[in-house]
C-alpha positions in Angstrom: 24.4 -13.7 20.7 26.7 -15.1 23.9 29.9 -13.2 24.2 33.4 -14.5 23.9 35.4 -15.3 27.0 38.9 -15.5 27.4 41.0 -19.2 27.7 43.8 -20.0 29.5 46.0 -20.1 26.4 44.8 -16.3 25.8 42.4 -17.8 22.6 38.7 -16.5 22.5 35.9 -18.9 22.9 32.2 -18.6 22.0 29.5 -21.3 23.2 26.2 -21.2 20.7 23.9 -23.5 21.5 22.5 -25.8 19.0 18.7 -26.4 19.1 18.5 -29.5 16.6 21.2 -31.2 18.4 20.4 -29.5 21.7 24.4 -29.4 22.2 26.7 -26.6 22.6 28.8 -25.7 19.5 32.3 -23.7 20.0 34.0 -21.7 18.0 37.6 -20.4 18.8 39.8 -17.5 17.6 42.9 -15.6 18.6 40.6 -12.4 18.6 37.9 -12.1 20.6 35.7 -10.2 17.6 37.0 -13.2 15.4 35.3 -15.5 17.7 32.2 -14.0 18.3 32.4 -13.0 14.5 32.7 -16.9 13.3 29.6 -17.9 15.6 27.6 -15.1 14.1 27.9 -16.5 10.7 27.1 -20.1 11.9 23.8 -19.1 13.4 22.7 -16.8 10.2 23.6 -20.1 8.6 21.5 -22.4 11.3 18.4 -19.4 10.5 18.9 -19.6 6.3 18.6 -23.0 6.4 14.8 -24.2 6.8 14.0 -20.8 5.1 15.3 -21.9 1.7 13.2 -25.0 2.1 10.0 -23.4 2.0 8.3 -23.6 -1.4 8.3 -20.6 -3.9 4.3 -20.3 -3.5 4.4 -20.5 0.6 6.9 -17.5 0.4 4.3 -15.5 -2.0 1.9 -16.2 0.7 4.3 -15.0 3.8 5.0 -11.9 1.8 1.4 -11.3 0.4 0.2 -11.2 4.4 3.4 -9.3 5.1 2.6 -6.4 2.8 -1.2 -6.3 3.3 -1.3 -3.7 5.5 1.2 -1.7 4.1 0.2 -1.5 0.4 -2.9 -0.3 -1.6 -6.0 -3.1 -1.6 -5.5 -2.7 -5.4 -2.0 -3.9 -5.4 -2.5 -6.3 -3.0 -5.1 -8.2 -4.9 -3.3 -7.5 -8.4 0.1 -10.1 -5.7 -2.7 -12.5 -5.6 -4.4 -12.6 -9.0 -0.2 -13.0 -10.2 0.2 -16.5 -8.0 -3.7 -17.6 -8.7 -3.6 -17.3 -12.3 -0.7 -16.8 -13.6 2.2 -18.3 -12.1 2.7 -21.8 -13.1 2.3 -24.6 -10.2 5.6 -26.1 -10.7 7.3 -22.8 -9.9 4.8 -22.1 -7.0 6.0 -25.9 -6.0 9.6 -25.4 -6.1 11.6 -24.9 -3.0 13.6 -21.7 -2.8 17.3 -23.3 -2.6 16.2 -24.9 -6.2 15.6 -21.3 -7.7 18.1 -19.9 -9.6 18.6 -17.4 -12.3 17.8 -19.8 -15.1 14.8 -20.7 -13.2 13.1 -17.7 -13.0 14.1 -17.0 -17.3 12.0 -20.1 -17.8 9.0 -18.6 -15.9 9.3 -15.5 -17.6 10.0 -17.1 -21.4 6.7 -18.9 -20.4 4.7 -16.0 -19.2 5.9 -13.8 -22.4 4.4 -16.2 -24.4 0.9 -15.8 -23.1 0.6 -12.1 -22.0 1.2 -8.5 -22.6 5.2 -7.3 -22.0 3.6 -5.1 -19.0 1.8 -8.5 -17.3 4.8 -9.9 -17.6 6.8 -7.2 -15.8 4.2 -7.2 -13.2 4.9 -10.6 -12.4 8.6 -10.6 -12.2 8.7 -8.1 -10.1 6.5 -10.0 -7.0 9.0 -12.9 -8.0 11.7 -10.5 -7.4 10.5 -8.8 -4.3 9.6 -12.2 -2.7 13.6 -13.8 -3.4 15.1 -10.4 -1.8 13.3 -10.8 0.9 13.2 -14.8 1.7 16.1 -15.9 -0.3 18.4 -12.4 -0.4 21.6 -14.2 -1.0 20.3 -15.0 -4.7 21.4 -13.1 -7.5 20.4 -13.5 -11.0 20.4 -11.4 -14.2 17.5 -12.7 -16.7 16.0 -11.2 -19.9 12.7 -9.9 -19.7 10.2 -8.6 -22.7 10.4 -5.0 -23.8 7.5 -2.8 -23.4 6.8 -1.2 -26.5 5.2 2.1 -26.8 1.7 2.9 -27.5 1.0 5.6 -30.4 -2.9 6.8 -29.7 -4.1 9.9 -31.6 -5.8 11.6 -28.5 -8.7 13.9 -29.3 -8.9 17.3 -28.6 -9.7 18.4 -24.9 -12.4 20.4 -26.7 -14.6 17.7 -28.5 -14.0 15.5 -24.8 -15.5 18.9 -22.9 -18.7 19.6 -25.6 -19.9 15.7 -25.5 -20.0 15.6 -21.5 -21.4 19.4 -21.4 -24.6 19.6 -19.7 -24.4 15.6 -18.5 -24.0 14.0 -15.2 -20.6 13.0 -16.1 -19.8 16.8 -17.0 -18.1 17.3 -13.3 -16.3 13.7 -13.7 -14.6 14.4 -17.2 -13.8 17.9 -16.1 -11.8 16.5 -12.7 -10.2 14.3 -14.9 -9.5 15.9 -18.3 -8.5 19.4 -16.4 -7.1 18.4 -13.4 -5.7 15.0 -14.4 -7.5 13.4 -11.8 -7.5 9.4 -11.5 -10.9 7.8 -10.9 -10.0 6.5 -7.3 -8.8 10.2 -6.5 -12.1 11.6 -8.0 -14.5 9.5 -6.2 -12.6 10.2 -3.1 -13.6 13.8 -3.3 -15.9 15.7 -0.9 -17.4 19.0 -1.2 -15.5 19.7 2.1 -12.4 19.5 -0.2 -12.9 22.3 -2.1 -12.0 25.3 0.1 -11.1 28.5 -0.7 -10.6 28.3 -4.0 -8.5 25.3 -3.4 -8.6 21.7 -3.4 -6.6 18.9 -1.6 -6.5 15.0 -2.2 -7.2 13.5 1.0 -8.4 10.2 -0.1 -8.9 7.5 -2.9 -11.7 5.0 -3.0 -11.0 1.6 -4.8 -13.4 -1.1 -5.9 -12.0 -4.9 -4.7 -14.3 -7.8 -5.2 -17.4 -5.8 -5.4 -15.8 -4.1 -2.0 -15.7 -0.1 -2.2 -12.6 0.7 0.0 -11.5 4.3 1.0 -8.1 4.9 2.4 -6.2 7.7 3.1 -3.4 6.4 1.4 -3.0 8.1 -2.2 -1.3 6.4 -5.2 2.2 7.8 -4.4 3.7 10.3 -2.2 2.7 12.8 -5.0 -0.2 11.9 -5.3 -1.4 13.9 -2.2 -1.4 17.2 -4.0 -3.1 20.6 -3.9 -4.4 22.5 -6.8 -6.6 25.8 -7.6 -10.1 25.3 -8.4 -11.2 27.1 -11.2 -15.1 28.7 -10.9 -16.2 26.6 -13.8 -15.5 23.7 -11.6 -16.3 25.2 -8.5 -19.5 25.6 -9.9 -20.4 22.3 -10.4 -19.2 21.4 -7.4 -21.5 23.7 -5.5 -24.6 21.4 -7.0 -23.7 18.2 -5.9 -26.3 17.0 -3.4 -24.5 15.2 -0.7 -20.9 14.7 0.5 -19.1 13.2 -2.1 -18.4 14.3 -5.3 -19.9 11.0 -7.1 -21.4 8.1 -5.6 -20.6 6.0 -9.2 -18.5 3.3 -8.7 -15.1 3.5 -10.9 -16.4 0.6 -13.1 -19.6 2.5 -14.2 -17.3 5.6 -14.9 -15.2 3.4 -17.0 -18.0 2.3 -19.0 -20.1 5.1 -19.1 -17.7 7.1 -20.5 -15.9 4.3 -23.2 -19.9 4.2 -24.3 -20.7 7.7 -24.6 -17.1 8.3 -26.3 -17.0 5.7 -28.5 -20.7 6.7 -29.8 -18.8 10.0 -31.0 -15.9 7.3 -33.2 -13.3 7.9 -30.1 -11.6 4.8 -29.0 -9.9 5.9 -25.5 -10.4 5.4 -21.7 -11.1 7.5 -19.0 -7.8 7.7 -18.1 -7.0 8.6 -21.2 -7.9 12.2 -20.0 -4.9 12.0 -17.6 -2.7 11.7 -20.9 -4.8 14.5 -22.6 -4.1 16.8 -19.6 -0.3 16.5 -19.3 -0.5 17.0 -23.5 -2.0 20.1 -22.7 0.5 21.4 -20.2 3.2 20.3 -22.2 1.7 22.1 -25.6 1.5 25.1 -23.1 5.3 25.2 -21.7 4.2 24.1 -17.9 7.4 23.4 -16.9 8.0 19.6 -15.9 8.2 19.8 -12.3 5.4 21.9 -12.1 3.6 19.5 -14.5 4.5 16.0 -12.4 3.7 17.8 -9.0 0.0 19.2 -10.4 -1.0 15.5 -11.8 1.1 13.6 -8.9 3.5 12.0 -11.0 6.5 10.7 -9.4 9.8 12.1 -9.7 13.1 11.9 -8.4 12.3 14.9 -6.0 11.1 14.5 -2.4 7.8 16.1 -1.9 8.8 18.4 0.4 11.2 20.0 -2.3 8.2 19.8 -4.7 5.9 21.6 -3.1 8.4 24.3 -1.9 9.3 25.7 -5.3 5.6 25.2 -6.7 3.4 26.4 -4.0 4.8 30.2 -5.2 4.3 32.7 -7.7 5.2 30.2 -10.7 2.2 28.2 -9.2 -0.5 30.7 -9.7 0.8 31.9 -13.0 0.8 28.2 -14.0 -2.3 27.7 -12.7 -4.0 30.7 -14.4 -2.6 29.4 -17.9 -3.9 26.2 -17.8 -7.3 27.2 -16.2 -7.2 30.0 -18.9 -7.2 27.5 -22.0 -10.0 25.3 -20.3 -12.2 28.6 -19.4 -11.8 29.9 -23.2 -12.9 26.3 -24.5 -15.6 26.1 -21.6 -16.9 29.9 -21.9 -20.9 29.7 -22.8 -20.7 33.3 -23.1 -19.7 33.9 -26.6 -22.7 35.0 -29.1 -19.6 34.1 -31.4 -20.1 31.1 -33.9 -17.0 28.7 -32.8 -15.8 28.7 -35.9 -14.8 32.0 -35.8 -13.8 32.1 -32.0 -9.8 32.9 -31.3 -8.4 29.9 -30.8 -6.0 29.9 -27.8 -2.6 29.0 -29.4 -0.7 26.0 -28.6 3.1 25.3 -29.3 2.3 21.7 -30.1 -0.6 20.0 -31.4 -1.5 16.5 -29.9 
């Protein structure tokens, strides 16, 4: 940016040179800011311009290779599978100064029509992150579906433990149903993990196009977590042969355990178990924070203030009443028929 020089008549003047007229442009002002000011705001003009001109799907492109290195493989191919099949070609074919707020409300009528509130969501917001970033002096307020709820009657963490017991899944179901575990973070796991009496998230390994990727790079920022391993688990851990935890991909978990589950009349996920766990700690009073920092929830907390006030004495007596429940539900020491067991008390059921 050329600075302004003083005239004769004491007036500013700034010289910008124009490269698709390859002439000088002035602009004049009784303040030197005001000058230099005025030019300013014709060259972000001049640099606008030919971005607005690109097309809609060019710009999904530009942002898709922009982010690729910064976001999960995952994400990155859930930004391409959006423009691919989704997104209709006349949209993709528009040019961005032709977008405008009742633009976009006709892409998302039309995509409401043919998927699921949440796909619908998903898609609006790469359409929104690509305008604020090549087009950021659009605004637009639009209407989009409203995610409704899902009511599922979860089973109890007890039946879930007894059908994987003594199985090659038993170690699987327990990482996820007792320490609320994803799949990526579970296969991510080594042995080397698990150190005195602790265990650290480190890693995630996803599945792209028949790819098996393993990054660093958790979920979230809370998703790189520590929690106490309980001996049951421990156990387990200690006969794996190899380094890693499981060597199934996440698809084969998915469908081993839907088969195996649904063989018993349960109709859930594997994920599912995530839900079942943070029932559990919420049937057992685990305070909230404590809850979303243990199963790497977000929340409006940084994680250094998380982990402050939970890496403490609340911790371990946290920790010791959740691993209590599972240990009474898991103990194969009782001569005890299980009817007639104590049950450990909850305050809700679910």
């Amino acid at each position: 940016m050329a600075t302004a020089y003083k005239l004769p008549s004491g007036n500013y003047r700034v010289r910008v040179y124009d490269k698709d007229t390859g002439k000088y442009r002035s602009f004049t002002a009784e303040k030197k800011k005001q000058a230099e000011l005025a030019a300013q705001e014709w060259l972000n003009g001049k640099a606008k311009a030919p971005l607005v001109e690109k097309r809609v799907g060019e710009c999904i492109d530009d942002y898709i290779a922009l982010k690729e290195s910064l976001l999960s493989p995952t994400t990155i191919d859930k930004y391409r599978n959006i423009r691919k099949n989704q997104l209709s070609d006349d949209f993709l074919r528009m040019k961005l100064s032709d977008i405008n707020g009742l633009v976009v409300q006709n892409e998302v009528s039309r995509l409401a029509k043919q998927y699921a509130p949440k796909t619908v969501h998903n898609a609006h917001g790469l359409i929104s992150a690509v305008l604020k970033t090549y087009y950021p002096d659009l605004t637009y307020s639009i209407t989009l579906p409203t995610i409704q709820r899902k009511l599922r009657d979860l089973p109890p963490a007890e039946e879930i433990i007894n059908i994987f017991r003594g199985t090659d899944m038993e170690l699987i179901v327990l990482l996820g149903i007792w320490q609320g575990f994803r799949v990526s973070e579970i296969r991510g796991l080594k042995k080397s993990d698990f150190k005195d009496g602790k265990l650290t998230v480190n890693r995630v390994i996803v599945t792209v196009h028949g790819k098996h990727i393993e990054k660093t790079d958790t979920k979230t920022i809370n998703s790189r977590r520590e929690l106490t391993v309980p001996p049951i688990i421990q156990a387990l851990v200690d006969k794996v042969e190899g380094e890693y935890i499981t060597t199934i991909s996440g698809n084969c978990i998915y469908k081993r355990f839907k088969h195996t589950t649904k063989k018993h009349g349960y109709d859930i996920t594997f994920h599912d178990l995530r839900h079942i766990n943070a029932s559990v700690m919420l049937a057992l009073g685990v305070p909230d924070k404590y809850a979303m920092e243990r199963g790497g929830w977000s929340t409006p907390a940084t994680l250094k203030a998380v982990y402050q006030e939970t890496f403490s004495d609340e911790r371990k007596r946290n920790d010791a009443i959740i691993d209590g429940y599972f240990e009474q539900i898991y103990d194969t020491k009782h001569d005890t028929p299980p009817q007639k067991r104590r049950k450990f008390k909850l305050k809700r059921s679910f």
